[in-house]
C-alpha positions in Angstrom: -16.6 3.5 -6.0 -12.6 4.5 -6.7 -10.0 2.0 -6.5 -6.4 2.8 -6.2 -4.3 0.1 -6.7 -0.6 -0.4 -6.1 2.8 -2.3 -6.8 5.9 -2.2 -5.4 7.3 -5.7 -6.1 10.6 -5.4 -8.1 10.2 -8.6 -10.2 7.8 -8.0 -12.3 5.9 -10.4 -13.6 7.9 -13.2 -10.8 6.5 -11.2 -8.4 4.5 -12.9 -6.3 2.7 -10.3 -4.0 1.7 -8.7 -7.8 -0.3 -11.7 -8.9 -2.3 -11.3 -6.0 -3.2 -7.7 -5.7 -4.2 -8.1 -9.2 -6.7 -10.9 -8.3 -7.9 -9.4 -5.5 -8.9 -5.8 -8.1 -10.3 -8.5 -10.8 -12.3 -9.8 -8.0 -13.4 -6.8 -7.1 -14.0 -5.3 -10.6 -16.2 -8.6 -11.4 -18.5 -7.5 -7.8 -18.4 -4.2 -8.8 -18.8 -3.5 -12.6 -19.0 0.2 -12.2 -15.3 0.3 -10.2 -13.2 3.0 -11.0 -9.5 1.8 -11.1 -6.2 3.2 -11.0 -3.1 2.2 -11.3 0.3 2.6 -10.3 3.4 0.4 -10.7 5.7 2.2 -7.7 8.5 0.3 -9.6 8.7 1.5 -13.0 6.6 4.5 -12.6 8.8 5.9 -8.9 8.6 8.3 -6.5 11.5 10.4 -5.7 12.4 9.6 -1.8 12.4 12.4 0.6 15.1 14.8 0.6 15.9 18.1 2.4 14.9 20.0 -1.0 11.9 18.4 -0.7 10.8 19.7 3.0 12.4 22.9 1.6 10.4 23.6 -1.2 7.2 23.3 1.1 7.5 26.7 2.3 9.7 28.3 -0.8 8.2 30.7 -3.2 6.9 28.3 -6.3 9.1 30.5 -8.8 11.9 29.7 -7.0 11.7 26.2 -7.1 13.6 24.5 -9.4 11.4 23.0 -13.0 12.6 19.2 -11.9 12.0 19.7 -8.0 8.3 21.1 -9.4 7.5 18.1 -11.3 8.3 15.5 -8.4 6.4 17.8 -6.0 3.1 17.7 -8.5 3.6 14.3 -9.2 3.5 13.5 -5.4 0.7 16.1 -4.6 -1.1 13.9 -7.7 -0.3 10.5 -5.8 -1.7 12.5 -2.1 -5.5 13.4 -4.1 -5.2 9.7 -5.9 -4.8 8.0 -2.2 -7.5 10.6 -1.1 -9.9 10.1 -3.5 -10.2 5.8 -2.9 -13.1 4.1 -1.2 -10.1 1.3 -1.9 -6.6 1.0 -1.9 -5.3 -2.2 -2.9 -1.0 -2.6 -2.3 0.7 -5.4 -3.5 3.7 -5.5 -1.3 6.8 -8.5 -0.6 8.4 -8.1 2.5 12.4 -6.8 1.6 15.1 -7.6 4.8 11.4 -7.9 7.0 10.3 -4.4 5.6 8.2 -3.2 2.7 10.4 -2.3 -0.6 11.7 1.3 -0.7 9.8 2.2 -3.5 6.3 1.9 -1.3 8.2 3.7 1.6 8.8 6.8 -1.0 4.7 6.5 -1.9 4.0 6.4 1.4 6.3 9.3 2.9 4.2 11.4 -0.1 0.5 10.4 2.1 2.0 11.4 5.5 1.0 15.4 5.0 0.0 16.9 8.2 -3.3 18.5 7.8 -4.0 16.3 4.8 -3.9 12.6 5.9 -3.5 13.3 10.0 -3.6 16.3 12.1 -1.6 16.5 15.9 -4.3 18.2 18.0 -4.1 18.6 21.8 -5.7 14.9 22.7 -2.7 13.6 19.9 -2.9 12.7 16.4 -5.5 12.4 14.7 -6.0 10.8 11.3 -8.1 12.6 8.6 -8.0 9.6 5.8 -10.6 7.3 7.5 -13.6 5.4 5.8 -11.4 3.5 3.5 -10.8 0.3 2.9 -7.1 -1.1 2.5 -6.2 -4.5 1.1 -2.9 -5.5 1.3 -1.1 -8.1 -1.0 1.7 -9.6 1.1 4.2 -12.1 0.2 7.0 -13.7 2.4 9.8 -15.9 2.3 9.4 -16.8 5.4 7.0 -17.3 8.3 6.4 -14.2 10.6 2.2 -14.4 11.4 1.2 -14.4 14.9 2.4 -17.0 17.1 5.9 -17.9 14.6 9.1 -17.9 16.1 9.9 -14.6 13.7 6.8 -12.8 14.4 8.9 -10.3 16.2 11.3 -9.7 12.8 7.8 -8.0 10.9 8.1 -5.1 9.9 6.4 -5.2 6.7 2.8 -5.7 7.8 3.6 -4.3 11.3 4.5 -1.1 9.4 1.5 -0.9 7.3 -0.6 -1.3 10.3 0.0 1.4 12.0 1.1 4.1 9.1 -2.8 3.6 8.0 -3.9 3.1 11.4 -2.2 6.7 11.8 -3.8 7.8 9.2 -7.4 6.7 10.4 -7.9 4.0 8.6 -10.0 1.5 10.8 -10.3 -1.1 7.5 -7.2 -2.9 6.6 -7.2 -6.3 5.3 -4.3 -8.9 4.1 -4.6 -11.3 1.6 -1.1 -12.8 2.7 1.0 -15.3 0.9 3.9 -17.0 3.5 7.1 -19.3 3.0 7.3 -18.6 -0.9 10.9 -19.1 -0.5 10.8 -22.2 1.0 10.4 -24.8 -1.6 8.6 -24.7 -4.7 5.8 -26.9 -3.0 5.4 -24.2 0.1 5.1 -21.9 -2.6 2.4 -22.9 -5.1 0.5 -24.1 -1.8 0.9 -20.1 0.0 -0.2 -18.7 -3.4 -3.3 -21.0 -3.5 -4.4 -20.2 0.0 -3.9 -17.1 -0.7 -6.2 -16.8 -3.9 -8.4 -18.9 -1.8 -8.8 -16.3 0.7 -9.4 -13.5 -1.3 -13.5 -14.0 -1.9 -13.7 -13.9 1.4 -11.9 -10.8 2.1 -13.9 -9.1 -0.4 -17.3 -10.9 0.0 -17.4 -9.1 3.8 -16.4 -5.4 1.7 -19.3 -6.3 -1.2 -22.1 -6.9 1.7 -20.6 -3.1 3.4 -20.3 -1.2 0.5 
């Protein structure tokens, strides 16, 4: 099996969401000895966001393309067949002003390629990325799960849902990590649960694959 795994956390090694998508991929490396992993920090290692050169470019004679406008487009065509190419994708991923960090919007906006990731059809969209498995890292400040009185201000894991979703992607998990930023005690008891959690979001993917 390929793994993809990503980071988008901007605080490096503070980051709380990137301590646990790298113990959910150790956990999964240790059930899987043969796994195939790669990585991609979207923070020091970016993608360019969108830009009308971009969309431009998509129907421009290559020769005419600028060299620096080429490079991005490759290295954003290489992120598409990475994505592609993943029985897995594990994203580490805080939630920024109750969204996901810019830098993951930019990776994403690179996967949303009609006839690559989704097709519209005449029933509707259909997603063409399915048979995956997504695991997402999520960290909080706050408390916006089902049934809190912010649920309605989520747009991180709200988001994530249905961008995959769109994509076909029936198998998404969350290995989620609320309240960090309430008090160092809420914190270091969110990160346990979380780390807690994560044998038995994995466990159920081991038994499948």
């Amino acid at each position: 099996m390929k793994l993809l795994h990503i980071d988008s956390g901007i605080l490096g090694d503070h980051s709380v969401s990137r301590r646990l998508s790298a113990a959910v991929v150790a956990d999964l490396k240790a059930r899987h000895p043969g796994l195939a992993v790669t990585y991609r920090d979207l923070v020091s290692e970016p993608l360019a966001h969108l830009t009308g050169a971009h969309l431009a470019a998509g129907s421009a004679d290559p020769s005419q393309v600028a060299p620096g406008l080429r490079a991005d487009l490759d290295d954003g065509a290489a992120a598409l067949e990475a994505f592609l190419a993943a029985d897995i994708v594990v994203i580490g991923t805080p939630m920024y002003n109750f969204s996901i960090p810019s830098q993951l919007k930019a990776w994403i906006d690179r996967l949303a390629i009609a006839g690559k990731t989704f097709r519209y059809t005449e029933a509707g969209p259909e997603g063409l990325a399915g048979g995956k498995t997504v695991i997402i890292a999520s960290s909080r400040g706050g408390f916006y799960g089902e049934g809190a009185a912010a649920a309605a201000m989520d747009h991180q894991e709200t988001y994530l849902k249905v961008i995959f979703g769109f994509f076909g992607i029936t198998d998404i998990r969350f290995v989620r990590a609320e309240g960090i930023a309430m008090g160092e005690d809420q914190k270091q008891k969110a990160i346990a649960g979380a780390e807690a959690a994560i044998s038995g979001v994995n466990g159920t993917l081991a038994r499948a694959a």
